[in-house]
N, C-alpha and C positions, 0 to 999 in steps of 0.2 A: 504494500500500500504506500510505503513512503514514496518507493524509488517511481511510482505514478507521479507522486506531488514533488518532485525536485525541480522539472521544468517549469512545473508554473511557480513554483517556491522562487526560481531564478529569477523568473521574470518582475519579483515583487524588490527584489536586494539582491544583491552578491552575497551576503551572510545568511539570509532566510534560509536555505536549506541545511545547514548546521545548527540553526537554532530549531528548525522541527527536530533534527536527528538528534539533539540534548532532550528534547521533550520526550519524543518517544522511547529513549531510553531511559528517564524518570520512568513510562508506564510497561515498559517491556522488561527489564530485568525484574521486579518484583511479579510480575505475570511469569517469566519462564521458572522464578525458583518457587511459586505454587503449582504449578504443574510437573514440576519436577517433585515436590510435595505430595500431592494427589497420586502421582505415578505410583510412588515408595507404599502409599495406604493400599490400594486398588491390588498388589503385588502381593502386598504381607494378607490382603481378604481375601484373597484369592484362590488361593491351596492349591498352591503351583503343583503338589505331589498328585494332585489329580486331572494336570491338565497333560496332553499327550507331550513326547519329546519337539516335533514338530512345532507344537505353538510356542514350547520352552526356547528352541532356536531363535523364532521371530523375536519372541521378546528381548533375551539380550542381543540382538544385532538395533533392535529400536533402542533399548540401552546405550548402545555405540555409538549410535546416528544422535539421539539427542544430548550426546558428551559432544561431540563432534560439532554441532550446533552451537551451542554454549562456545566453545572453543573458539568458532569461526569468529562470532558473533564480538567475544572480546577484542580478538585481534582484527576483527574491522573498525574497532571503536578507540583501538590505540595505534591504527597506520596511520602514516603521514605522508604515506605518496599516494597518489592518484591511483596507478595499478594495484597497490595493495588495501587500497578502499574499494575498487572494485574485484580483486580476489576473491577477499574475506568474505563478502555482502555477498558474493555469487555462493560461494559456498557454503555460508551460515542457509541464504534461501531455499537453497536445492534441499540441503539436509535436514530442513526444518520441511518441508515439505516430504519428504521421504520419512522423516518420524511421522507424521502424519497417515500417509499409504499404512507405513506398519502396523499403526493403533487400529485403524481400519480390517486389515486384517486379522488382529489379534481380537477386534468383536465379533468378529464373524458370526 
């Protein structure tokens, strides 16, 4: 959703888009470490011993993908070059999207 609002963020200042991307990260790190939160309950209620190996696979590879996430995510918010803003953000996106596919599957 941000990377929608950059160009027209442009068009309002040069700064506007750094100042959304500090807002959104006031409402997005406190949102990924509740759902990272949620994730941990939903695991421990879950009685993993009675779910098949196959769903136990998806889960820690969504485990992975959402560390992965997290990961990108910091180090898109601590590059200072252009490429490495655009790295991170590419790969925080995809892999937050791909945790998503997984949960998906893992309701099945």
């Amino acid at each position: 959703m941000l990377a929608g609002l950059v160009p027209s963020a442009r068009r309002v200042s040069a700064d506007a888009p750094r100042a959304l991307a500090r807002a959104f990260a006031r409402l997005s790190w406190p949102a990924y470490a509740l759902l990272v939160g949620t994730g941990i309950w939903n695991v421990l209620v879950d009685h993993l011993a009675s779910q098949s190996f196959a769903w136990r696979v998806v889960l820690w590879v969504k485990v992975g993908v959402v560390v992965v996430a997290g990961a990108a995510a910091l180090a898109h918010t601590r590059a200072t070059s252009k490429a490495g803003l655009a790295i991170w953000g590419a790969l925080s996106g995809l892999s937050a999207m791909a945790a998503l596919v997984l949960g998906v599957l893992l309701g099945g």
